[in-house]
C-alpha positions as CSV (number, residue, x, y, z in Angstrom):
1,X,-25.1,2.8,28.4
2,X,-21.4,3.5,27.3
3,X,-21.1,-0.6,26.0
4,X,-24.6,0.2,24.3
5,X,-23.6,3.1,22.6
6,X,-19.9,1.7,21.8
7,X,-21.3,-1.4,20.1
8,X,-24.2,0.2,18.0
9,X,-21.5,2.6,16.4
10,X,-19.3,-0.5,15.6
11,X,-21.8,-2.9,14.1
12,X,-23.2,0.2,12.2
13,X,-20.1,1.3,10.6
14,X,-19.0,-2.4,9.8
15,X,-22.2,-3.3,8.9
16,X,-21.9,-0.3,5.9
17,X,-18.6,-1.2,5.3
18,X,-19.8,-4.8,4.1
19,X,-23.0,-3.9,2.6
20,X,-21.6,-1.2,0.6
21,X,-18.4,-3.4,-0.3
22,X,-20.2,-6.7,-1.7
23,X,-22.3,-4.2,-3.5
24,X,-19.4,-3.3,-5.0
25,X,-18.9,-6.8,-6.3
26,X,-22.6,-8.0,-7.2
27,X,-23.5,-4.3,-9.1
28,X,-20.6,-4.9,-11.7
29,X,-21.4,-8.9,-11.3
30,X,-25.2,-8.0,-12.3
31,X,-24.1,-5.6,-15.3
32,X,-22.0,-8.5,-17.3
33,X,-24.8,-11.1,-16.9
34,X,-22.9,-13.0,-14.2
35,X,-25.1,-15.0,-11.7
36,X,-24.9,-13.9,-7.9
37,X,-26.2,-16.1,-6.0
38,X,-26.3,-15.1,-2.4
39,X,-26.0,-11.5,-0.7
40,X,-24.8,-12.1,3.0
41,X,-24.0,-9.3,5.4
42,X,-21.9,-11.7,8.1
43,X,-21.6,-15.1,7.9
44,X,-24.1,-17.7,7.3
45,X,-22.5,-21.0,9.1
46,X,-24.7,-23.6,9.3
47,X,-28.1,-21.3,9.7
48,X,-29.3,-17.7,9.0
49,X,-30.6,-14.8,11.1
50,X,-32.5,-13.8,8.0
51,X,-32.5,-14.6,4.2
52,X,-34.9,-13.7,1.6
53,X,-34.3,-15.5,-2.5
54,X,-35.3,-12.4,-4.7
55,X,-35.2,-13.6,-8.4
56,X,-31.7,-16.0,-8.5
57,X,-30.0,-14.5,-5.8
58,X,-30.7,-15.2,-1.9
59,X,-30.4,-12.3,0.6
60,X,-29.6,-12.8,4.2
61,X,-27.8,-12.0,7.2
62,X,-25.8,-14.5,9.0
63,X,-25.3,-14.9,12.6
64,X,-21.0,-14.5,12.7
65,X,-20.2,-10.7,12.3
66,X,-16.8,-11.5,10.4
67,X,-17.1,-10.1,7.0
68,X,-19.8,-10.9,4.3
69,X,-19.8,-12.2,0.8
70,X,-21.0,-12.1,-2.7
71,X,-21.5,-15.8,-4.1
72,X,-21.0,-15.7,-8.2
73,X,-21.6,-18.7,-10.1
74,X,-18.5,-20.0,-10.8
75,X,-15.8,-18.3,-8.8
76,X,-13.3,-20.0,-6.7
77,X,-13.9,-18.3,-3.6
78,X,-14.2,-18.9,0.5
79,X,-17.2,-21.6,-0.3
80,X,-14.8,-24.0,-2.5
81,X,-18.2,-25.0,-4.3
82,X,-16.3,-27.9,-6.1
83,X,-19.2,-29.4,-6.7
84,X,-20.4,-26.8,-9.5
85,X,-17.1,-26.3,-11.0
86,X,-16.7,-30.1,-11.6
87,X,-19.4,-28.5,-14.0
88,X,-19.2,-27.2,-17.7
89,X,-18.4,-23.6,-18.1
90,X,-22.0,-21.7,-18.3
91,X,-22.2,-18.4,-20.1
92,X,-23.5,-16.7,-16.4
93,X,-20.9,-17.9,-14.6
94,X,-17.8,-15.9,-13.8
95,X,-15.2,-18.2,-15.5
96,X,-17.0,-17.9,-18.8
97,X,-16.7,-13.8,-18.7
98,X,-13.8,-11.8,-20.4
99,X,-10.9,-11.7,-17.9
100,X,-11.5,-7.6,-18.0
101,X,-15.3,-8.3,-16.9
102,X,-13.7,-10.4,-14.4
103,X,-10.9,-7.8,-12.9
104,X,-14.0,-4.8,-12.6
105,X,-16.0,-7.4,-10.3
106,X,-13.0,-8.1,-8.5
107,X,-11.8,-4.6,-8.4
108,X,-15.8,-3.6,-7.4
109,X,-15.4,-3.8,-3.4
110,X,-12.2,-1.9,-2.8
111,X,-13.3,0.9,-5.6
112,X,-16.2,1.2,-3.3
113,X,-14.2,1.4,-0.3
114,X,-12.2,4.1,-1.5
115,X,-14.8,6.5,-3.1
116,X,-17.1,5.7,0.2
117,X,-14.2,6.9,2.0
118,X,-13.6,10.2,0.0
119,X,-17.1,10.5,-0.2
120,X,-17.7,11.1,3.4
121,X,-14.3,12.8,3.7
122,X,-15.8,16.1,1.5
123,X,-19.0,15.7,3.3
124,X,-17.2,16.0,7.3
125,X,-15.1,19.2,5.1
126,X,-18.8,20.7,3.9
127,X,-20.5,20.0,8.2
128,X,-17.5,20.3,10.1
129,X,-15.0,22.1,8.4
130,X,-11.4,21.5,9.6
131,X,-10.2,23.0,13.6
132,X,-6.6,22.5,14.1
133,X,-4.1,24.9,16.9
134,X,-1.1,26.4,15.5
135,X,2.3,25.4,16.7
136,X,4.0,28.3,17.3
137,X,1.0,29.0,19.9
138,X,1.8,26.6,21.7
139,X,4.2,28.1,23.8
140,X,4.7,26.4,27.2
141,X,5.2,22.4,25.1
142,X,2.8,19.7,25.4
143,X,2.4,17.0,28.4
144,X,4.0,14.2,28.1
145,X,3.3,11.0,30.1
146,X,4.0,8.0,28.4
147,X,7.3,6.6,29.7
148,X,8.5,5.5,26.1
149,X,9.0,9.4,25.2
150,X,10.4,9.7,29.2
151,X,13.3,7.5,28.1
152,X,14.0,9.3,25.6
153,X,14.6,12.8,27.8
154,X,11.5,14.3,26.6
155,X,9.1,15.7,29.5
156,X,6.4,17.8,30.3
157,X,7.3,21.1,29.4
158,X,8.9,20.5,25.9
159,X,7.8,21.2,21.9
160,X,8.0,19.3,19.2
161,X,9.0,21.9,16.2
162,X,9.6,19.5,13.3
163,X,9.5,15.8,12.6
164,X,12.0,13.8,10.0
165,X,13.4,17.6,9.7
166,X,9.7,18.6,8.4
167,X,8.4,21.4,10.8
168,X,5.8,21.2,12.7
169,X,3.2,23.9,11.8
170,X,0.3,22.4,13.4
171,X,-1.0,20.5,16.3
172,X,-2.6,17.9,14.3
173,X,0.4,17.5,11.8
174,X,2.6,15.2,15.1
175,X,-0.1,12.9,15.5
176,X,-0.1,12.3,11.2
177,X,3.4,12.1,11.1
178,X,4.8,10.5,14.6
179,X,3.9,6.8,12.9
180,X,6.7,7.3,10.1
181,X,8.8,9.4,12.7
182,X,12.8,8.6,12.8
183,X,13.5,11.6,14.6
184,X,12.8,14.4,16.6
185,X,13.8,17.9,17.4
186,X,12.9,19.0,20.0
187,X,12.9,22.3,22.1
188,X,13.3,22.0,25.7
189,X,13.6,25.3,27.5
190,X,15.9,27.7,25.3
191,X,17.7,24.2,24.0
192,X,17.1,22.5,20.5
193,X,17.9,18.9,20.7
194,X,17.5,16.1,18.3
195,X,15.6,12.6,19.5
196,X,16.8,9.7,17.4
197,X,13.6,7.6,17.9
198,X,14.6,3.7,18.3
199,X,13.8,1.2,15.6
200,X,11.3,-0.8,17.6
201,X,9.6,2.7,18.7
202,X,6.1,1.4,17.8
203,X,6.9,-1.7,19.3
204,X,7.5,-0.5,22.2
205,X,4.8,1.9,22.3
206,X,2.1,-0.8,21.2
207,X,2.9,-2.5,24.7
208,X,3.2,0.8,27.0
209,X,0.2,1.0,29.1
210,X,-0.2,4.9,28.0
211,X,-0.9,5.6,24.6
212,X,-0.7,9.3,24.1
213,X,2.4,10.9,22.9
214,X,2.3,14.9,23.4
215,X,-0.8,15.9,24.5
216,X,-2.3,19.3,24.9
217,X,-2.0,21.0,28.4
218,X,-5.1,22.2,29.5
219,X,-6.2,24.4,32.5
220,X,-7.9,23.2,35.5
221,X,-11.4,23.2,34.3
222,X,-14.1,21.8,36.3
223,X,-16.4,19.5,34.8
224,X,-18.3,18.0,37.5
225,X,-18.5,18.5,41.7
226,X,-20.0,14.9,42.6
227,X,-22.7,15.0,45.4
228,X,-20.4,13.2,47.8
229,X,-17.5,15.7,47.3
230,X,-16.3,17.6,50.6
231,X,-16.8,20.0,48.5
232,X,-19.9,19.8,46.9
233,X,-21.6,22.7,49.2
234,X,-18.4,24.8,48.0
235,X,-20.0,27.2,45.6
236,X,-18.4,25.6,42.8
237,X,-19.6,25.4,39.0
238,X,-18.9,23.6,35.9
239,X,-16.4,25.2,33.7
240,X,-15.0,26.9,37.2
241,X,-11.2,27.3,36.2
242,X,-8.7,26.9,39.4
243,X,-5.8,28.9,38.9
244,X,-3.9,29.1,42.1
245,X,-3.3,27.2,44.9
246,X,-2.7,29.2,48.0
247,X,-1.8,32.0,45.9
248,X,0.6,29.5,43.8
249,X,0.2,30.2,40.2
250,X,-1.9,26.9,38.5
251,X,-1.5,27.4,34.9
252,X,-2.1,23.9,34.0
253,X,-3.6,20.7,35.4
254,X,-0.3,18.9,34.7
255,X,0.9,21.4,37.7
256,X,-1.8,20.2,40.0
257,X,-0.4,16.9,41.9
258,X,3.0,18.7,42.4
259,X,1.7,22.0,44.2
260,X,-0.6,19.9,46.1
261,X,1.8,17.6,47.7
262,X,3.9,20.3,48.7
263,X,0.7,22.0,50.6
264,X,-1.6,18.8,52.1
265,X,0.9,18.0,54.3
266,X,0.5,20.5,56.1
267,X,-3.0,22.2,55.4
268,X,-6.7,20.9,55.4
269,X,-8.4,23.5,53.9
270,X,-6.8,25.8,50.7
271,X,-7.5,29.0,49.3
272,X,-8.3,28.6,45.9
273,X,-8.2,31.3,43.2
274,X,-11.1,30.8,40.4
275,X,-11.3,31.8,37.1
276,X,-15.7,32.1,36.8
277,X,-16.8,34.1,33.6
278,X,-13.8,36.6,33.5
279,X,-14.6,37.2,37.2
280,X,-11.6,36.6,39.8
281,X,-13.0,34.6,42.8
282,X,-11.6,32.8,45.9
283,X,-13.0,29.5,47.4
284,X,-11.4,27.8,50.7
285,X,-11.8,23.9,49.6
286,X,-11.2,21.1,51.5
287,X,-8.7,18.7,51.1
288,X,-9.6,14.6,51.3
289,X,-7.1,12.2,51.0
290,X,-4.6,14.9,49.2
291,X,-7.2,15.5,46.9
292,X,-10.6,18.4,46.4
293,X,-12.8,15.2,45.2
294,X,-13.8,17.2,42.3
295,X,-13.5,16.1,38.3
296,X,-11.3,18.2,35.9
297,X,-12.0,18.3,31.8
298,X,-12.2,21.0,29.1
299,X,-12.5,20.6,25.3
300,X,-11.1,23.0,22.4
301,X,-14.5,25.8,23.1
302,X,-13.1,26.1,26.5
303,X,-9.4,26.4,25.1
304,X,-10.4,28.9,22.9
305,X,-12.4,30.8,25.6
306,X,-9.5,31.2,27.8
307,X,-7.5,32.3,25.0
308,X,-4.6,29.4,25.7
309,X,-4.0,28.2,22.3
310,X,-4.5,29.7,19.1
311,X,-7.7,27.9,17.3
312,X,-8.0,28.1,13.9
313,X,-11.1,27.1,12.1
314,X,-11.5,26.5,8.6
315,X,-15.2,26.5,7.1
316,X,-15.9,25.3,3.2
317,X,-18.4,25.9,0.6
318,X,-19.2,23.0,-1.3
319,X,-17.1,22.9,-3.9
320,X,-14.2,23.5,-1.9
321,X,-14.9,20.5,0.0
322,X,-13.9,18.3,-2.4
323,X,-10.7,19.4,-2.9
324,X,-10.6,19.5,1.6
325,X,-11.9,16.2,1.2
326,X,-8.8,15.0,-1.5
327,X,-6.6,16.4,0.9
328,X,-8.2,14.3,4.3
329,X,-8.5,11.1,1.8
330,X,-4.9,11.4,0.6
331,X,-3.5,11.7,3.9
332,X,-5.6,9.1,5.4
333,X,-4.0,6.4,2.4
334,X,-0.4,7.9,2.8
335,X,-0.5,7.2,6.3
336,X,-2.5,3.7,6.4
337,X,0.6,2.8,4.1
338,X,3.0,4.3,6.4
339,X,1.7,2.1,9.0
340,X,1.5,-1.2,7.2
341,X,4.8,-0.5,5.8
342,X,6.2,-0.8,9.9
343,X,4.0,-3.5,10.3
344,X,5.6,-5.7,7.7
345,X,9.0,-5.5,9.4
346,X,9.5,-7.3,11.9
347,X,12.3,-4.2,13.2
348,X,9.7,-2.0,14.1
349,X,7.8,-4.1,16.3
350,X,5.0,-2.4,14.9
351,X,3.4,-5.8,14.7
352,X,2.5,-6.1,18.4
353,X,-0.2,-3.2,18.0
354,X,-2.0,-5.3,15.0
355,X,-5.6,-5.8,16.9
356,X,-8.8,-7.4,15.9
357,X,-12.3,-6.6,16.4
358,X,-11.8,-5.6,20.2
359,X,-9.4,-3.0,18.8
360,X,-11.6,-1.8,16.3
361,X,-14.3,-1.4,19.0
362,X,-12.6,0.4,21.4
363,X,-11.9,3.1,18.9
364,X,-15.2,4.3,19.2
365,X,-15.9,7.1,21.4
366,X,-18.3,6.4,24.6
367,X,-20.8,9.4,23.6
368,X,-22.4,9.6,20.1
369,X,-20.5,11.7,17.9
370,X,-21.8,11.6,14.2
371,X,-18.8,13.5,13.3
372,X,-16.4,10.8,14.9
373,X,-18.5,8.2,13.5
374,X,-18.2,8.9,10.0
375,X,-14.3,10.1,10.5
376,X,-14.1,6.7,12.0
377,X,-16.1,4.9,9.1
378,X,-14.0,6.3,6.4
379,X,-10.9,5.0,8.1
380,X,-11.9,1.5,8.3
381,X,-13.4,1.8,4.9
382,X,-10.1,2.9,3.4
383,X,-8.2,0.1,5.9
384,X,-10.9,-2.3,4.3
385,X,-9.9,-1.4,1.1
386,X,-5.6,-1.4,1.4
387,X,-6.0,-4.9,2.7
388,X,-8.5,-6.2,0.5
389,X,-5.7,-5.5,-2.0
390,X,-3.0,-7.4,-0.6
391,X,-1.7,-10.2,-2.8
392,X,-3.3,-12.9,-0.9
393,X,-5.0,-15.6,-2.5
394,X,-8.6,-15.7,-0.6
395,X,-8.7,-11.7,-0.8
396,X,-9.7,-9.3,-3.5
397,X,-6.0,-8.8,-4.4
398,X,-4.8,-12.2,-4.8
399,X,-7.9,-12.8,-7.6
400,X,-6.5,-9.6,-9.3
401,X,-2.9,-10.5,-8.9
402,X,-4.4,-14.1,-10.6
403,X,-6.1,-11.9,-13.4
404,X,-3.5,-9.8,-14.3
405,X,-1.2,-12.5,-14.5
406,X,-3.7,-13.8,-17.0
407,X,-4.2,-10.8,-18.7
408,X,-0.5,-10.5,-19.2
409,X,0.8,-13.9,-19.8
410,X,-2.3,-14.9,-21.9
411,X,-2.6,-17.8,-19.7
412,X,-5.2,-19.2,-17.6
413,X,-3.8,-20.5,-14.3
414,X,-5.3,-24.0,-14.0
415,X,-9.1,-24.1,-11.7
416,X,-7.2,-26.8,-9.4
417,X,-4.6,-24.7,-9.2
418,X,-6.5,-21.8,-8.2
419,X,-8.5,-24.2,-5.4
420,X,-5.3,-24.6,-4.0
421,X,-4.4,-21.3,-3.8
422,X,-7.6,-20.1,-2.3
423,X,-7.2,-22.8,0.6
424,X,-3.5,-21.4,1.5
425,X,-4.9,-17.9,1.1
426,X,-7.9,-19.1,3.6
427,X,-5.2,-20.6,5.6
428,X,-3.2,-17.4,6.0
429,X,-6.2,-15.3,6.8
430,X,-7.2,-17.5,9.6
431,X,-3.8,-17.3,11.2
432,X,-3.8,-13.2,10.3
433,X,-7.1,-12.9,11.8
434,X,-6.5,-15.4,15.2
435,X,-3.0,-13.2,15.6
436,X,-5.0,-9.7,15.3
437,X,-7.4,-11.1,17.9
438,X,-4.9,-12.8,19.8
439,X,-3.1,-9.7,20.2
440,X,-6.3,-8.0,21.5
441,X,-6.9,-11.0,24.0
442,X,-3.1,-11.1,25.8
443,X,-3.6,-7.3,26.2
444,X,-7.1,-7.8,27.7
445,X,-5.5,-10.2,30.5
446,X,-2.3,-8.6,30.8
447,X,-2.5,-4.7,30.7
């Protein structure tokens, strides 16, 4: 059920993101007369799953879920139709329009990307509002397990208070900034220390086996007693909080493994202080294989219940969503660049955490979540849209990059010459999209 519910979130956000980006293309296409003659969600090699000719242009949906397309009549694009450009120029193809007709066509799919993006941006702002914790509540540090930040001498325990020298007033501001991080400081007990973070920092992380960098601590909240727990006849309930051990204080779950090795060795049973609706209570649990057989987990409500952390909430009206919305959208860009940026240079290592559609998949959550959904969906359709407008013949960008040298120079480039850029453009997104995939392949077999 988990796959089921993974994969229908994936191919419904990228099917969007296609749909709504070659409409992008073939509504400007449509408005300066220019032919389109196919509509394709996915690819159409060989055979279609479906396809429909309504008036000139032929609607379908191919059976390789790599992209889609918009064909216009005469364009040099991924069909390299040489055939009809042998032709003469025809006043509804797309070499006969004005080179500024032509640029708003090309410019149509990435526009789209990015107001789709915003869009749904002021929308999550309007349904959701904005929930962040403050920093300064914060007040025993964050967990830390991955062994990257280990290295480094950070550990359980300690707080990040600013980033590049930029404090740190909110929870959610480390994960938004900790991409373009350079350096840490840190407090670690009644010590401030700086962390110089190491070039290859996201290179590094991209192959650690954990990928969290300071998470939250949370309390030992039970979430489920399975049936075939020692301790399933215990009395216990969901959202039970354990907060001693043998009358050893259990602030947080981080804590557990620790006091219980220094007690299994020599008990069987353990008196266990719980937390149950404000009420104190005491359990005696048994202990299987150094462990209670019961499932710990918690969210934010139960956070904020327990009065750990300070929540703050944010609600909008509607017009103050889309300036919330701004806000999300900038930050979003600003930080897709940020990441790109490390990506290019080959330093950073940054490179080696490139995936492909395996990676986009697995960013989807297990349980449907429309509000992760469409946060998810405006992310890919703003990561559709930076890449699209990479200078790459083949892409969106490397036709602009074509026209504005046109529109600048007063020059044409030459249609063999712009064949022969589209196939090295073709070439280099084959390579781009086998590495991506690749990547998501030699972690697959050797996590």
């Amino acid at each position: 059920m988990e796959f089921v519910i993974k994969i229908s979130q994936f191919l419904l956000s990228l099917s969007l993101l296609i749909v709504l980006h070659e409409l992008g293309h073939f509504i400007p296409a449509k408005a300066f007369k220019t032919r389109v003659e196919k509509f394709y969600l996915f690819f159409d090699v060989k055979y279609s799953l479906f396809k429909k000719k309504i008036g000139e242009t032929v609607y379908g949906i191919g059976w390789l879920p790599l992209g889609g397309y918009v064909k216009i009549s005469g364009m040099i694009d991924e069909s390299m139709d040489k055939e009809q450009m042998a032709q003469p120029p025809q006043p509804w193809e797309f070499r006969s329009k004005p080179s500024w007709q032509r640029l708003i066509i090309m410019l149509g799919g990435v526009t789209v990307n990015f107001i789709l993006a915003y869009v749904i941006y002021v929308f999550i702002s309007l349904a959701y509002g904005d929930i962040d914790i403050t920093s300064s509540s914060v007040k025993d540090g964050y967990m830390v397990t991955n062994p990257i930040l280990k290295d480094l001498g950070i550990k359980t325990g300690d707080k990040v208070i600013a980033i590049n020298d930029e404090e740190i007033e909110t929870v959610s501001q480390i994960r938004r900034k900790i991409i373009s991080a350079e350096k840490l400081t840190i407090l670690s007990g009644n010590e401030t220390k700086e962390v110089v973070l190491p070039e290859d920092f996201l290179g590094q992380f991209s192959s650690s086996e954990s990928k969290s960098f300071f998470s939250l601590r949370y309390p030992f909240i039970l979430e489920k007693i399975p049936d075939t727990s020692v301790n399933a006849s215990a009395g216990l309930q969901p959202k039970d909080v354990i907060v001693s051990l043998n009358g050893k204080s259990l602030k947080y779950y981080d804590q557990y493994d620790a006091i219980m090795d220094s007690l299994t060795a020599t008990h069987k049973t353990i008196d266990v202080g719980i937390l149950r609706d404000g009420q104190q209570l005491t359990k005696t649990l048994k202990v299987e294989d150094g462990k209670f057989e019961i499932k710990a987990g918690g969210d934010l409500n139960d956070l904020e219940r327990l009065g750990y952390y300070d929540i703050v909430k944010t609600d909008y009206t509607f017009g103050e969503s889309f300036g919330a919305g701004l806000l999300k959208f900038k930050d979003q860009v600003a930080s897709y660049g940020e990441q790109l940026k490390k990506i290019f240079n080959p330093k950073t290592g940054a490179y080696k955490g490139v995936g492909g559609f395996k990676a986009i998949y697995d960013v989807f959550p297990d349980t449907w979540s429309w509000q992760d959904f469409w946060a998810l969906t405006a992310f890919l359709s703003i990561m559709l849209g930076v890449l699209n407008l990479l200078p790459i013949p083949a892409l969106d960008g490397g036709h602009v990059m074509f026209l504005l040298y046109e529109m600048i120079s007063g020059r044409k480039p030459s249609e063999k010459f712009l064949e022969r850029a589209q196939m090295v453009g073709f070439f280099i997104l084959i390579a781009l999209v086998l590495f991506a995939n690749g990547n998501d392949i030699f972690k697959a077999l050797f996590k």
